[in-house]
N, C-alpha and C positions, 0 to 999 in steps of 0.2 A: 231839459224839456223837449228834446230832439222827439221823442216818439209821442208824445203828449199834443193839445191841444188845449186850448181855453177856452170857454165862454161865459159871458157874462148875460144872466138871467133878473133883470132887475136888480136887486143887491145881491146876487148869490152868485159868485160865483166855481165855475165848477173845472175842474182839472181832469180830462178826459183821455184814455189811452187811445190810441189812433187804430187798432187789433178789432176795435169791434167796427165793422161796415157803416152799421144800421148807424150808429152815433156820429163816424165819420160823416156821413152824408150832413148832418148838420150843423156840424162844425164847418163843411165844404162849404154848405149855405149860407153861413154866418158871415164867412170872410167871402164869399161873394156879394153879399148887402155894403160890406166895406168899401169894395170901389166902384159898383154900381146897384146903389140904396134903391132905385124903381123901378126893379126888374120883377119887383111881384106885384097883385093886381091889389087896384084898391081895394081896401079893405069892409066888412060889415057895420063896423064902430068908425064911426066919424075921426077922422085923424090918423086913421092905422092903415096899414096897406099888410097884404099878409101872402105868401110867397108856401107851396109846396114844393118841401125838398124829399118829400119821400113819401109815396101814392096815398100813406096814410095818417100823413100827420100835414098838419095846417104852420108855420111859423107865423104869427102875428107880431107884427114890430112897429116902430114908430120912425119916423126922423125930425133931428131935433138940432136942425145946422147944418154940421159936419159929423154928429154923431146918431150912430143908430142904435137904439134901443130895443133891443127884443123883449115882448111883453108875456107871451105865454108859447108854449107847444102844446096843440092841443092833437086829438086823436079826431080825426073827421067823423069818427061815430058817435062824436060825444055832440053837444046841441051848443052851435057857435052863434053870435054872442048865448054866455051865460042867462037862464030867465034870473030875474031877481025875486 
């Protein structure tokens, strides 16, 4: 898994080639939440804090201890929090 990358989405998770940039960047984001989880700004939704790793997309994550939980990628043209 030398060229590869992990992440975990909720229950999903996903095995990612490191070739493509755009995904690298969030993978880079990911494990930088790992040893400093409050480096993005508080979040819209109460309890979240949410971090851009890339001008166009939002990471919203959680922390929950010692572990961070990423909740959604969203695209910042999409309407954050979702309406219900």
């Amino acid at each position: 898994m030398r060229n590869k990358i992990a992440l975990k989405f909720g229950t999903t998770l996903l095995l990612i080639t490191r070739q493509r940039a755009w995904i690298k960047n969030f993978g880079d984001a990911a494990a930088r939440l790992a040893t400093h989880p409050k480096i993005g700004k508080t979040g819209k939704i109460s309890g979240t804090r949410e971090l851009i790793p890339q001008e166009n997309y939002r990471m919203v994550y959680e922390i929950d201890g010692c572990t961070v939980w990423v909740l959604a990628l969203v695209h910042t043209a999409r309407r954050w929090p979702p309406v219900k």
